[in-house]
C-alpha angles and dihedrals in degrees: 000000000000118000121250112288091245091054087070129099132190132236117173142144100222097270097067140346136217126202118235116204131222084254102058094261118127095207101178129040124150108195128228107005132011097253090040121106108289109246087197122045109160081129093062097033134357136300084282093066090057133305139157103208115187106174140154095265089230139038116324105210087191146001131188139178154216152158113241094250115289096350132099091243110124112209113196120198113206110187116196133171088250085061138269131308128180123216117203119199122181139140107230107218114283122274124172091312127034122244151178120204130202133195140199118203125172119227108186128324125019121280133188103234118192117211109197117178121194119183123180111162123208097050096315106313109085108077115207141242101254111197132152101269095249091243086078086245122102137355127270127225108185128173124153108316103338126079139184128205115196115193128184139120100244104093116243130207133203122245124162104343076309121123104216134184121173108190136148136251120218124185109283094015123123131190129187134206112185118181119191131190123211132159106280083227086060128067115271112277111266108254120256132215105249098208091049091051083053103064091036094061088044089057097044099052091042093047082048090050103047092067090066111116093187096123093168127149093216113093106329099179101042084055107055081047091056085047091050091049094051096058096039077066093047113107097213103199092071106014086243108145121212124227089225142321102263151041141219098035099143116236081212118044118242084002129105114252094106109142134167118262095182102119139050120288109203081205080084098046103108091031090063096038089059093046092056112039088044093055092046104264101124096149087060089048096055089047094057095046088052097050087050090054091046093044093043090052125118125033117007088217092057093048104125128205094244134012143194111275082255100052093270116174113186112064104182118191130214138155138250099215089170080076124084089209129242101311087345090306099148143219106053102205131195118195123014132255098200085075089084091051133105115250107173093181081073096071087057094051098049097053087043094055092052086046090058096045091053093051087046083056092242111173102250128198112255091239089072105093091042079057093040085053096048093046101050083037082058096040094050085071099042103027080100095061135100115250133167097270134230088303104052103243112198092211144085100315117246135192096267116197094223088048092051093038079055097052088049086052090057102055077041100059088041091052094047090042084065103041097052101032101037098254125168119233156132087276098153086059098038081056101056092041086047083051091042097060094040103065093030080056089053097039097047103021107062132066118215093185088062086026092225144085113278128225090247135004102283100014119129084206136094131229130192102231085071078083091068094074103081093053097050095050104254097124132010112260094240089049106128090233090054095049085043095053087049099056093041088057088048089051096038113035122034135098116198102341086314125119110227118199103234135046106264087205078076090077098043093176097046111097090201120032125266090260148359123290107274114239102215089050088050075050096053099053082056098061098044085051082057088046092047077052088243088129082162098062087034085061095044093049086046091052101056087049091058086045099082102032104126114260083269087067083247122146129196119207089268154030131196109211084195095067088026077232131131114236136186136052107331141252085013117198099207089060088049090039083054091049102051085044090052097037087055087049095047093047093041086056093051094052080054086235113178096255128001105280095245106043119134116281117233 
């Protein structure tokens, strides 16, 4: 069985990224890029589905973790009654190959450790050709197009389709274990050396990591830990940045809303970009803003609301039905079907994005207002449609409000793009269709019965995405709709302290929600209670989401108060995105700055 979601850590090298238990198992590991088959997936099955277990052999009376100061190195404690021994787990950046490197250290006494490697390629199923590599050094692990090479000095032994080692760890001593993946059609990988990949990742997370400008006195820590996270998602061949590492956690234990985040949402598009330009990386920044433009090119109509990391635009999904699923949650799914949807929300934040980046001073390519034009020219004939909303519905598509106060942004942003940088454009008619959606938004939009804004034009029902609208413009933050809906949200929609996506009302049999509450929308509300200038409600509301971070500072996409457990797909951008945003408003409040440093420009 796989451990609790929160009693993982992560360990990557900015292609992919593999999550490392409390127990010395790395249960999930997808070579060689994050959206590729897992090799290892523990996480989704059993042990039998692909596993790399390096444990004490005998009872651990305690085990602690850390990262090594601002690096993705993941350093485990296991205490036993024989004596300590450390376990340290990272991904040096990657060279020509891709590794992970793993390193025994005793600590004091001399304890038996147990090394037991489980591959299983093609998301666990295919089980590989294991032979000696025939330099003498390392064992090979071949099956169709993918290999493994595991070096290190302990001798290993096969047992049922399982690579095992038993050793022992004496005070001083260190041991490594490195395994490398290359392309079977390719030579085997060249060896590394494990102690020089170790200072080499350390110095180049703590070089990454000193460019950072955020000085705030809110979280520090947490959110150089969210930074680091980010990156760690980042595929950085392209800029794309993954939603999370994984697929199929469900955002309901034991249910079956399990979907794959491996890919890139342009839902998060502005969010990251702010994130990122207000905490110095720019060059990040500028990465991700090219791969959107990259991504967004071609015909307005066919934009879709994610992509690959690649660009990728057809996401087909499929089910492993060979995987239990993570504690029986079925159906493991690989690719992603929303991604044929209409999501009219997209085009805003794209424009927005752009927008950002302008007013950030980004070097844009010179093809992005020719884009920008296409796209609002588009959106002036389909910004009146139905479509499945911010949250993907898999249902009959509605007029959602946050679709239609997106589509005003993003005659908004266009209009404002012009007028500040000179642009040439159908402004007369952008203005009226800006004006347009605003007062159909306001008109239909809003209850006054319920005296808030509703989740879709007609609903009697709420969703937590109506607290993104002070914070894109659309009304002041002391408008008397925008205080209403608030409080409406506050009165609606939480579960112990905690924001949830959708109306529970919804579910009106249901005695716990569908899911968990989801973290980015209690992050939200934090940040409409800054803008409302209450700093002291935002913190408190901030504080209860770093309150259940795991003790690596790591956050999944939810969290059920119910079962005091995080859900959903893990680490999630989107929740670490939410909380840099929110540490550099909190602190910008409390420096009593004129406006929260990362509030929309406009």
């Amino acid at each position: 069985m796989a451990s609790r979601i929160e009693d993982y850590g992560l360990i990557g090298d900015c292609e992919t990224a593999a999550l490392v238990g409390r127990d010395g198992s790395i249960d999930w590991l997808c070579w060689p890029a994050f959206d590729s088959d897992a090799c290892f997936a523990a996480l989704l099955g059993t042990s039998r589905n692909g596993r790399w277990l390096l444990a004490p052999e005998g009872e651990i009376k305690r085990t602690t973790r850390r990262y090594r100061d601002d690096t993705l190195i993941l350093e485990t404690r296991f205490e036993t009654a024989d004596g300590v021994v450390d376990l340290i787990d990272f991904m040096p950046p990657r060279g020509k190959a891709s590794d992970v490197v793993r390193l025994v250290r005793g600590v004091s006494g001399r304890v038996k450790m147990h090394m037991e490697l489980v591959i299983r390629f093609g998301l666990g199923v295919d089980v590989p050709w294991v032979k000696k590599n025939p330099d003498g050094e390392g064992l090979l692990a071949i099956s169709g197009q993918d290999m493994t090479v595991l070096r290190t000095p302990v001798e290993t032994r096969g047992q049922d389709l399982t690579t095992l080692a038993d050793f022992e760890i004496g005070e001083g001593d260190t041991v490594p274990f490195v395994l490398t993946y290359g392309a079977s059609y390719q030579p085997v990988p060249e060896p590394i050396d494990p102690e020089a990949a170790l200072r080499d990742t350390e110095d180049y997370w703590t070089e990454w990591c000193r460019r950072s400008t955020y000085d705030g006195s809110v979280q520090r820590d947490l959110v150089m830990r969210s930074l680091i996270t980010l990156k760690a998602l980042t595929f950085r061949p392209t800029g794309g940045i993954v939603a999370a590492p994984t697929t199929s956690l469900p955002e309901k234990l034991g249910g079956a809303r399990n979907w794959d985040y491996r890919f890139c949402w342009l839902r998060d598009a502005t969010f990251t970009l702010l994130a990122l330009m207000n905490s110095g990386y720019t060059e990040e920044a500028a990465a991700w803003h090219n791969w959107l433009l990259r991504a967004a090119a071609g015909a307005p109509a066919n934009m879709q609301i994610m992509y690959g990391i690649l660009g990728q635009r057809r996401l087909l999904e499929w089910e492993a039905g060979w995987l239990c699923g993570y504690e029986g949650a079925q159906p493991v799914r690989v690719g992603n079907a929303a991604h044929a949807q209409l999501q009219l929300d997209v085009y805003g934040e794209l424009i927005d994005a752009f927008h950002q980046s302008r007013m950030a001073r980004l070097k844009l390519d010179e093809e992005n207002w020719s884009l920008e034009c296409t796209v609002v020219n588009h959106l002036a004939e389909v910004w009146d449609q139905p479509d499945h909303g911010i949250w993907e519905r898999r249902g009959v598509p509605r007029h959602y409000v946050f679709s239609k106060v997106m589509c005003w942004v993003a005659f908004d942003r266009a209009i404002k793009s012009a007028e500040r940088f000179g642009f040439k454009g159908p402004l007369v008619k952008w203005r009226v269709l800006r004006e347009a959606i605003h007062r159909d938004v306001c008109r239909r939009g809003f209850d006054p019965d319920l005296n808030s804004f509703v989740e879709s034009y007609g609903s009697k029902l709420l969703d937590a995405s109506l607290l993104l609208l002070p914070s894109v413009g659309f009304l002041p933050p002391d408008d008397p709709r925008i205080r209403s809906t608030i409080e409406a949200v506050e009165r609606h929609m939480m579960r112990g302290g905690f924001v949830l996506r959708h109306d529970p009302r919804e579910a009106a049999g249901e005695i716990q929600p569908i899911e968990g509450a989801f973290l980015a929308c209690s992050l939200w509300l934090a940040d409409a209670h800054v803008l409302a200038a209450d700093v002291d409600k935002a913190q408190t509301m901030f504080d209860r989401v770093v309150a259940v971070a795991n003790d690596l500072g790591l956050l999944a996409e939810e969290f059920d108060p119910g079962a005091g457990r995080q859900t959903g797909n893990f680490p999630q951008a989107l929740t670490h995105i939410a909380l840099i945003n929110t540490a550099h408003n909190l602190s910008a409040a409390r420096a009593d700055a004129e406006k929260p440093a990362v509030q929309r420009s406009s």
